[in-house]
N, C-alpha and C positions, 0 to 999 in steps of 0.2 A: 893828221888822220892816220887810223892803220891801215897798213899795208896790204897789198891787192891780195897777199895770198891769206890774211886772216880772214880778210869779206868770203872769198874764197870756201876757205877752209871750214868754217862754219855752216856757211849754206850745203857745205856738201856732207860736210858729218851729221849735222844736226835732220838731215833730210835721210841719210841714213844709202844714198843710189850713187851711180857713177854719176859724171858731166854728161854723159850720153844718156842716159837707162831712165830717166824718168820715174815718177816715183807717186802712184794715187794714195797708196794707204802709208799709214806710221806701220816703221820695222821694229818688233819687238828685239830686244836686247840678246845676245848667247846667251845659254845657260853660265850660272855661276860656274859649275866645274870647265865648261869651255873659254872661259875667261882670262886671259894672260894678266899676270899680276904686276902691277906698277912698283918698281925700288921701292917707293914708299910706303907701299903697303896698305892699299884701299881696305881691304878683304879681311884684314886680321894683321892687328899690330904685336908682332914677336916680341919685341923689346921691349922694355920699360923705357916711361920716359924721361929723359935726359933732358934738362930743360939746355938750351943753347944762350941763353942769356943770362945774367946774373939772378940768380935765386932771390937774392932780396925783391930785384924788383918786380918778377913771377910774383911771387908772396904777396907785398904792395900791393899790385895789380887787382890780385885776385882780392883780397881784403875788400879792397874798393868798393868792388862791384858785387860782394857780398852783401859789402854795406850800402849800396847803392837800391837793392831789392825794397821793396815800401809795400804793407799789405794791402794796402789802400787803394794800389793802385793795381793798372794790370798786368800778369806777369809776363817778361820780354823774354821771347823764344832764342834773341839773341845772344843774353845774359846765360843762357843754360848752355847753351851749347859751345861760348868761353869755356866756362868753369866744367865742363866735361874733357874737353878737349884739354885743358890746363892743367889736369887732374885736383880737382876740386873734391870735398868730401859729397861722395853720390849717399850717403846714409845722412848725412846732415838733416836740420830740419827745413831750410832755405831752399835745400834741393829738391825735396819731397814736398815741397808749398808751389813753388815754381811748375813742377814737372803735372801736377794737378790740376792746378790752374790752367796751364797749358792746353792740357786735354779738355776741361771744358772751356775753356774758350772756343777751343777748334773746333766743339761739338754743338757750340751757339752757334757761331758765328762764318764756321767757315764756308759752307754755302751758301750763307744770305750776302754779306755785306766784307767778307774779307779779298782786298786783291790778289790776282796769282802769288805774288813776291809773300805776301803774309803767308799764305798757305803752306808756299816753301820753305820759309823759316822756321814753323812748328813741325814740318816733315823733318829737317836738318834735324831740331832740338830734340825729338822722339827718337831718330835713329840713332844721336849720343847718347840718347840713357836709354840702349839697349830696347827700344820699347818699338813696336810693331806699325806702321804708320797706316797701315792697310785693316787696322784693328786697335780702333783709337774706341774705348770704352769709358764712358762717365756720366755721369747722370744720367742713368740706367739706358743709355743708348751702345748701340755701337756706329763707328762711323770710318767709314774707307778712305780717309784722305788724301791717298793715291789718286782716286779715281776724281776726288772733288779737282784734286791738283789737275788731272789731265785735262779735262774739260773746262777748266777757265785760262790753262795754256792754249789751248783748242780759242778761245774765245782771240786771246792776244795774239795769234796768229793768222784769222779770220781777218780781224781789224787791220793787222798789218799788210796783208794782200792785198784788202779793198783799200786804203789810206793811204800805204807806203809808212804808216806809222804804228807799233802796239798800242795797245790799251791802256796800257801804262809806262813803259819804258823798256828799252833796251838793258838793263841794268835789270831788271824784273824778268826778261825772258831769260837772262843767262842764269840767274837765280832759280827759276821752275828746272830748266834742263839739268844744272849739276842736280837738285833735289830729285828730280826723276831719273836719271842716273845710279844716280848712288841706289835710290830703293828698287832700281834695276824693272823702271817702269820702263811702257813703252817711249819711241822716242821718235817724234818727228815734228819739223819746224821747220819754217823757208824766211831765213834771216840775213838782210844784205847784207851791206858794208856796214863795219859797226863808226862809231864817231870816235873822239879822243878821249873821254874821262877817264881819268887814270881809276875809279872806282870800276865803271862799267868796262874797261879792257883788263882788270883782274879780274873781273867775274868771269865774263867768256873764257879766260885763259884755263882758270878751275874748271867748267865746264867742258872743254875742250879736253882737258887732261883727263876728266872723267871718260870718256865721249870715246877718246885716243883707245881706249882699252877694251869699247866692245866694237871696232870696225874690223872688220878682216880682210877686206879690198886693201890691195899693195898702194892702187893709187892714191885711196881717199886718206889711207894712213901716209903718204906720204907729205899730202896735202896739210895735215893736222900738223903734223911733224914741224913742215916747214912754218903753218901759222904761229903755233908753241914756241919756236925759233924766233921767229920777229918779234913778239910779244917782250916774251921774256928778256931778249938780249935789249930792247927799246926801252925796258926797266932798269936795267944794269947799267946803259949807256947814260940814262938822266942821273941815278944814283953817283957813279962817279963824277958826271960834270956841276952835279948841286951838294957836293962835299955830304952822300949821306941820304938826302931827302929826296923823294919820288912823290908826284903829286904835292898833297898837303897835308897837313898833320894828322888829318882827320879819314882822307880815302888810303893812307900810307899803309895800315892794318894790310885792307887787303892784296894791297901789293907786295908784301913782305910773305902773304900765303901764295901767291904767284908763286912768288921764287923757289920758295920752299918745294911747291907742290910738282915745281914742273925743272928742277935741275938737270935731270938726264935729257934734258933739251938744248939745255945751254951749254953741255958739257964739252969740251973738258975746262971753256972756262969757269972761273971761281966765281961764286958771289962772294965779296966782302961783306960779309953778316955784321959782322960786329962794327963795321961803319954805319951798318941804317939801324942797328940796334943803339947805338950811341946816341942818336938822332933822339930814338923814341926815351929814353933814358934824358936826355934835356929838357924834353917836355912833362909838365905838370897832366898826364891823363886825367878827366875827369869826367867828358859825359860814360856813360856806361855801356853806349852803343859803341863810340870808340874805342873804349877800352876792350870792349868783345870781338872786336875784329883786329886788334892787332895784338891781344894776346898769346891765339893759336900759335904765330908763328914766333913767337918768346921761347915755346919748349919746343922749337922743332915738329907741329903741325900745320894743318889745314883745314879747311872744311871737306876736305877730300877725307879725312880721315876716319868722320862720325862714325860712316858703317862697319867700324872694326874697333872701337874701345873695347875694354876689358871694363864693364863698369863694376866689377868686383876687387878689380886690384886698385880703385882711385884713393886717394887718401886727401884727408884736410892739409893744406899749408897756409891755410890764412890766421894766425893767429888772434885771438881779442885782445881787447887794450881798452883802458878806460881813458879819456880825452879831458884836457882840463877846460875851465872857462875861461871864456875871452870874451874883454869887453869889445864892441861895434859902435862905428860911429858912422853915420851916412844921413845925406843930403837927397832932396828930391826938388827940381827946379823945373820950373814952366813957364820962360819967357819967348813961348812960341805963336801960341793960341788960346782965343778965350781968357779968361780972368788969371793973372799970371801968379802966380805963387812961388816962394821959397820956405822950404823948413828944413830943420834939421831936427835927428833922434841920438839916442843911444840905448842901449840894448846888450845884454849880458847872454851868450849863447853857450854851447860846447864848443870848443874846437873840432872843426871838421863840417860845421852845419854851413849851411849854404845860403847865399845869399835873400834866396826866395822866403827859410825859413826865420831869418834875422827879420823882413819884412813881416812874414807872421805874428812874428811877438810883437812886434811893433802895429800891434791888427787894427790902428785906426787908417792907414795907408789901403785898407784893405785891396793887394795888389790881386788882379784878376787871370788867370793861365787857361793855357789849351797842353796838352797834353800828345805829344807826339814820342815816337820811337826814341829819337835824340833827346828825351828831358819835356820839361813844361814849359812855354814861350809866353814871357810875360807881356799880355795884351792892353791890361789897363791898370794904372794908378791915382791912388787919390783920386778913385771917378773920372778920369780922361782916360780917353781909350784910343791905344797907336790904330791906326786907320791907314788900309790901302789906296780905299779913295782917294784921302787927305797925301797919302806918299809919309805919312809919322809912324815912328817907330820910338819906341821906350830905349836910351843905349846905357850902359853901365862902362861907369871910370872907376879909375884909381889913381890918384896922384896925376889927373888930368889927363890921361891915357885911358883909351878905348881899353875893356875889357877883352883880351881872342876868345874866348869861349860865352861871356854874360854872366849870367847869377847864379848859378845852382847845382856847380858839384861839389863835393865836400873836401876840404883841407887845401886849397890851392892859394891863398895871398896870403904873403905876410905884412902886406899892409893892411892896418883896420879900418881904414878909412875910405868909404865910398861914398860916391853921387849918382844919381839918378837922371838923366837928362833927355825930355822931349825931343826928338829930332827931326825933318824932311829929309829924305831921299828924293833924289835929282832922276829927271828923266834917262834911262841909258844904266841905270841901279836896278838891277830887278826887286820888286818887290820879297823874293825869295833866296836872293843870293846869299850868299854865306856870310857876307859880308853883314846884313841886316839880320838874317838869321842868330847870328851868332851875336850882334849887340843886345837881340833882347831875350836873351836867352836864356833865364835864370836856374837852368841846372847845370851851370857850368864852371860860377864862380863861387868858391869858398872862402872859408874862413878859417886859419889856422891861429897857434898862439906864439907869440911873439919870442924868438932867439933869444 
């Protein structure tokens, strides 16, 4: 659990009053000119960016989840606001497709049927491409997504007084406050003690860091202070004892913007960067959600940083390249339930396509998806369909070995050879853990071509 002074710390910045004073309405934010500027630089980035990790793999990265974009589908506010932060090409066509989309999404969707956390994401992604979040214009509308954002924080807030729980998660409120923050909305929330996820305690921490810079009370900043302290240094402390690694592969992104965003809190100790950057460097990235949150802190950002790009000075480093063919070999087995089957294919792709699209060409399998932030989760095969009820899930091998990621990011196995296999999950396995998640998860395993 975190620490008494981060429960603390939160309930009393994000409420915006002393421990004593009480608090009925939300406190609007200082003025920007009365606003103390954080080292890093919320407000306006002076410097160029200097990436802090090895350029190639910045480049890689960014490629990826250039390549990772599909018009077909819908575009991820978390993918833009990477590649702004990464300095990506903001004139590109990708960026200009993404950043439109964006905007009408937000202008379908975002007071009917989008949660707080979605609304904040497209606020982040508008504020990296310099764009107005309070003045979201697109088919032929305009729309204030400031205010859509405060009143369904309003809402998760509400819930969480009556229930003891939000609307949707702790991870989602810290998410609305940095977004309300940074577009220097109002700002008020009454949030307990937070729980452990190394995702959801990098949120708060961002959030807190934003938060840090408009309080003017000695105590309540002292309180943030010391929250930002335990945070951060409860980072630095797992990073050294797990040679590297904070969390998992996948919430590690935003802890590495933690670090980044909130140094003068841990100071004068050092972070070993180039140890959790080593980390990410061993691992094959490939959903695009991951790779959008732990790019930022590759060149030395944050999400702290959206409201201060230069989106004039950004430039392309993701190079093109043409991919050769590689031939596919995979199995699909069901000696679970119902009429049991074996087959095997083969299939001739590019290098780099993924394993969901090997299925494709192979379209008498016709495998069935849902479509989430993290990729598409493959639900059914050859007409059988993984089931919560049932506790079955679709999992992906290779050389008999569970797949970490599933089917469907581009260029990650150099083996060509896959299986498919019907599985049960055991009582005590949530239906949603990461661990299921992740076996059927066909944006996450590729196909590259053979050394």
């Amino acid at each position: 659990m975190l620490g008494v002074a981060l429960g603390i710390g939160v309930l009393l910045a994000l409420v915006g009053c002393t421990a004593t004073e009480g608090c009925g309405e939300c406190q609007p934010p200082m003025e920007s000119q009365e606003r103390p500027r954080m080292g890093h630089g919320i407000l306006g980035l002076t410097s160029p960016l200097l990436p802090v990790a090895p350029q190639e793999l910045v480049s890689q990265l960014l490629q990826r989840l250039g390549g990772s974009v599909s018009l077909e589908e819908a575009a991820n506010p978390s993918v833009l606001l990477a590649m702004n932060l990464a300095g990506g090409d903001s004139e590109g066509p990708i960026h200009k497709w993404l950043l439109q989309e964006i905007k009408e999404e937000a202008v379908r969707r975002a007071q009917k049927d989008m949660t707080s956390g979605q609304v904040a994401l497209h606020v982040l992604a508008l504020l990296s491409s310099c764009q107005d979040p309070q003045r979201v214009h697109a088919l032929e509308q305009t729309l204030d997504l400031i205010r859509v954002l405060q009143q369904k924080t309003d809402e998760e807030m509400a819930k969480l007084e009556a229930d003891g729980i939000p609307k949707t998660s702790l991870y989602s409120v810290s998410l609305d406050t940095l977004a309300l923050c940074l577009a220097e909305g109002p700002l008020c929330s009454h949030i307990p003690t937070l729980g452990d996820p190394t995702d959801t305690r990098a949120m708060v921490a961002l959030a807190l860091a934003c938060v840090y810079d408009y309080v003017e009370l000695h105590d309540v900043r002292d309180l943030l202070r010391e929250a930002l302290f335990t945070v951060s240094n409860g980072f630095l402390d797992e990073q050294e004892k797990r040679n590297g690694m904070i969390g998992n592969i996948y919430s590690m992104g935003l802890a590495l913007q933690a670090l980044e965003a909130t140094r003068k809190f841990y100071a004068p100790r050092q972070w070993d960067c180039a140890q959790a950057f080593s980390v990410v460097s061993a691992h094959d990235y490939q959903q695009p959600t991951a790779i959008a949150q732990v790019l930022p802190a590759l060149v030395g950002r944050s999400y702290l940083d959206v409201a201060g790009l230069d989106c004039a000075a950004t430039k392309d480093t993701s190079p093109n390249r043409q991919l050769p063919l590689s031939p596919v070999h995979y199995s699909i087995t069901n000696t679970l339930q119902g009429k049991h089957f074996h087959y095997s294919t083969s299939v001739t792709v590019p290098s780099g396509s993924t394993l969901l699209r090997v299925m494709e060409v192979a379209a008498e399998e016709n495998p069935e998806t849902e479509q989430t932030s993290w990729g598409a989760y493959v639900t059914s095969i050859h007409g059988l369909a993984a089931s919560t009820e049932d506790r079955t899930y679709w999992q992906f091998l290779s050389a008999g070995d569970a797949l970490e990621e599933g089917g469907g990011a581009p260029g990650r196995c150099h083996q060509l050879d896959f299986a498919l296999e019907i599985h049960r999950w055991w009582p005590g396995l949530a239906a949603g853990s990461p661990k299921v998640a992740a076996d059927s998860n066909p944006d996450s395993v590729t196909v590259s071509g053979q050394e």
